[in-house]
C-alpha positions in Angstrom: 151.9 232.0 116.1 152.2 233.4 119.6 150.0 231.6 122.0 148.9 231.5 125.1 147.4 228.5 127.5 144.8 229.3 129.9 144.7 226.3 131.9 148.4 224.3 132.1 147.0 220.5 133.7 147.1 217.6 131.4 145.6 218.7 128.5 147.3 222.0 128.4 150.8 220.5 128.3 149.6 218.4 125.6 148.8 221.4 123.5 152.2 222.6 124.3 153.9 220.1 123.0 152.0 220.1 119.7 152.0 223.9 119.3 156.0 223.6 119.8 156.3 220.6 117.3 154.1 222.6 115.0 156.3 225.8 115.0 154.9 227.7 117.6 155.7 229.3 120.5 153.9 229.2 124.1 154.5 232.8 125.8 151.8 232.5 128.6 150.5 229.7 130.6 147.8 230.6 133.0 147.2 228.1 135.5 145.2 228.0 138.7 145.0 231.1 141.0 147.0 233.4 138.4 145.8 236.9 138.3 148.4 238.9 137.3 148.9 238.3 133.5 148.7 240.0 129.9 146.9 238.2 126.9 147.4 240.4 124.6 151.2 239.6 123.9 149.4 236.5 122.5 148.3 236.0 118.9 145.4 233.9 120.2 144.7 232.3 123.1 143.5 228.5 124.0 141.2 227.8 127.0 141.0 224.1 128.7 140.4 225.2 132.1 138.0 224.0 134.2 133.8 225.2 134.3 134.4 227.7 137.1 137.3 229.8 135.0 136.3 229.1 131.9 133.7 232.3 131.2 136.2 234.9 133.1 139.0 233.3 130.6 137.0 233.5 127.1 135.7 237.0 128.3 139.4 237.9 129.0 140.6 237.3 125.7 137.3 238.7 123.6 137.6 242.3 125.8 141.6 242.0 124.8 140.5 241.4 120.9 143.0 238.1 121.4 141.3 234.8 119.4 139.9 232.4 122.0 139.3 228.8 121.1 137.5 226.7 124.4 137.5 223.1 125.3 136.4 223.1 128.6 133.0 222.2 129.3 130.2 222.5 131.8 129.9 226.3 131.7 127.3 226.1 128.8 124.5 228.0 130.6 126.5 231.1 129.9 127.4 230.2 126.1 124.9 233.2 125.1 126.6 235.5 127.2 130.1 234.8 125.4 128.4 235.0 122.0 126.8 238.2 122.9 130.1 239.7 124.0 132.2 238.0 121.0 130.0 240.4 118.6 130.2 243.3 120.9 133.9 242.9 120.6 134.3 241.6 117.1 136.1 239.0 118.5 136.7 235.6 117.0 135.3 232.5 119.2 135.9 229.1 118.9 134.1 226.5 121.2 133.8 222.9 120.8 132.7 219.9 123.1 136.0 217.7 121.3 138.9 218.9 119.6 139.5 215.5 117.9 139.1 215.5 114.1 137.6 212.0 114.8 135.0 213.2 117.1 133.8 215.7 115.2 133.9 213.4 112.3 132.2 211.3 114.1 129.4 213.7 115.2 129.2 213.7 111.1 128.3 209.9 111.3 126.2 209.9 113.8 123.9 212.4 112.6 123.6 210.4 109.1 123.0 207.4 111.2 120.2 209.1 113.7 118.4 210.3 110.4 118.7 207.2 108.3 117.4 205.4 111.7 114.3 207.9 112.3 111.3 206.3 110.1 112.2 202.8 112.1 110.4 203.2 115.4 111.7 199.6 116.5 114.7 200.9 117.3 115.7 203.1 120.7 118.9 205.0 121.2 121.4 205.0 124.3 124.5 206.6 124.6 127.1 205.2 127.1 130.4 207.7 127.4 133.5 206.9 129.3 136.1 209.2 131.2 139.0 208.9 133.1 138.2 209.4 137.0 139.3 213.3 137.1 136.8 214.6 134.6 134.3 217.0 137.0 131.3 217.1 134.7 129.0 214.1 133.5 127.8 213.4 131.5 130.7 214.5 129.0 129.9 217.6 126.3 131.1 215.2 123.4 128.2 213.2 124.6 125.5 215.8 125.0 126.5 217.4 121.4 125.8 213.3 119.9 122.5 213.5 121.7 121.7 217.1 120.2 122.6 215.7 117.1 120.4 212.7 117.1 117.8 214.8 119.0 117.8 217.1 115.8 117.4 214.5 113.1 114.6 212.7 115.2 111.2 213.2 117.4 113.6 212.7 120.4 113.3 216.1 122.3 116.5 216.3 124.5 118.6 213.8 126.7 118.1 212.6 130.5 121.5 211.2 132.8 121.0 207.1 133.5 119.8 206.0 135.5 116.5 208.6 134.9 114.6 207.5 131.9 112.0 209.6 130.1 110.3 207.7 126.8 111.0 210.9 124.6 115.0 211.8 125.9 118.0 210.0 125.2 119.3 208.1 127.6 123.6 208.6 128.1 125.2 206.5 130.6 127.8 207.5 132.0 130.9 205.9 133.5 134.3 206.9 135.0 137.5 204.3 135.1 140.9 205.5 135.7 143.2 206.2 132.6 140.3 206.1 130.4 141.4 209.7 127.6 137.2 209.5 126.3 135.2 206.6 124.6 131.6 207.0 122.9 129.0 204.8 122.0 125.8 205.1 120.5 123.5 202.5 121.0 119.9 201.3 118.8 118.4 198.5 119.9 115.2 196.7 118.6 113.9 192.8 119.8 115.7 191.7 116.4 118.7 193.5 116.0 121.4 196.0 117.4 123.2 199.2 115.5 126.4 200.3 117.0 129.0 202.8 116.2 131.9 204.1 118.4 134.5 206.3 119.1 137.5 205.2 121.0 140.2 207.7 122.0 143.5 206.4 122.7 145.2 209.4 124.4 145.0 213.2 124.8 146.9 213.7 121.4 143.4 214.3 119.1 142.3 216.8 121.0 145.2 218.8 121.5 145.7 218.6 118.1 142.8 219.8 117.0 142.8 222.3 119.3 146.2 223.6 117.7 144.4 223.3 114.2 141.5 225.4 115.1 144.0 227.8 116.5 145.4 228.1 113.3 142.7 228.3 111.9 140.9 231.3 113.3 143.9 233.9 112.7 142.7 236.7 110.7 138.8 235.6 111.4 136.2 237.4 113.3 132.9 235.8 114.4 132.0 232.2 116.4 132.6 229.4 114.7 132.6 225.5 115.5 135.0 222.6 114.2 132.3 222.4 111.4 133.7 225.3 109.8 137.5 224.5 110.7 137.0 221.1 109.0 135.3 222.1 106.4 131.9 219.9 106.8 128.9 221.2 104.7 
């Protein structure tokens, strides 16, 4: 499989090194400022850019009918734009807030946990997520997509950023310390009793794996998909 990076910092060079290691061979690596390239020498393509280059990237790959699978977050308020274009295309369109197969198993859990948790109003919900000191959006996407999830399977109708409060949103918290690759937590508390689950990440290797897997993945495939359908999950 032919790939090419768009975006070459940290988490790009991760995803080199597991493409390589998985049989596969890098033949473009876009990085910052690069203009003059080709995709479509590339059997799919794999964006972890940054929120300003991340819509001109994907749309870059679905007008060259390459595969696109997207990491990058904080460019969601053009995520119908991209789908629109993807069918226009019949392109093939992966995007997910974590790459990890144990965040998005995860996500799994804490959806069962939010709806076993729903008929017991004693209980309120706080997420707290945690980043290394580089990461440019908060609060994290892996954090928004556990609130959507717990949003989904309750009466809560959305999340709000701590310190803001709001008695129907979830509340995330969230904190940046160096060297930190990405830990969740969600949170229910009552006066008697706490509920806890988390997800600890302990470097970049889960998510540039999983990004390879969903790369693999989507050969051959036209339409968007999420991790959900790479995995498997009913």
């Amino acid at each position: 499989m032919k790939i090419a990076l768009l975006g070459y910092g940290k988490m790009g060079k991760v995803i080199e090194k597991i493409a390589i290691d998985r049989g596969h061979e890098v033949v473009l690596r876009i990085d910052k400022g690069d203009t003059d390239f080709n995709l479509s020498i590339a059997d799919v393509a794999i964006d972890f850019s940054v929120p300003t280059a991340a819509v001109g990237n994907i749309s870059m790959a679905l007008n060259q009918n390459v595969p696109v699978i997207s990491g990058t977050t904080g460019w969601l308020d053009n995520f119908d734009k991209i789908k629109t274009l993807c069918k226009k295309t019949n392109g093939a369109f992966i995007y997910a807030s974590n790459f990890s197969l144990g965040v998005n198993l995860f996500f799994e859990l804490n959806r069962v946990l939010a709806k076993l948790i729903t008929p017991f109003e004693d209980y309120s919900v706080q997420i707290e997520e945690t980043h290394h000191t580089q990461k440019q959006d908060a609060p994290s996407g892996t954090a928004i997509t556990l609130a959507e999830g717990i949003a989904e399977e309750s009466s809560y109708d959305g999340w709000t950023l701590s310190p803001e409060k709001s008695p129907n949103k979830i509340e995330i918290e969230a904190k940046r310390i160096e060297n930190i690759p990405g830990t969740h937590k969600i949170n229910y508390n009552s006066e008697i009793d706490s509920i806890e689950i988390t997800h600890t990440a302990h470097n970049r290797h889960g998510f540039g794996l999983g990004a390879v897997v969903a790369a693999e993945w989507i050969i051959g495939k036209k339409g968007i998909f999420t991790m959900k359908d790479v995995l498997n999950i009913k």
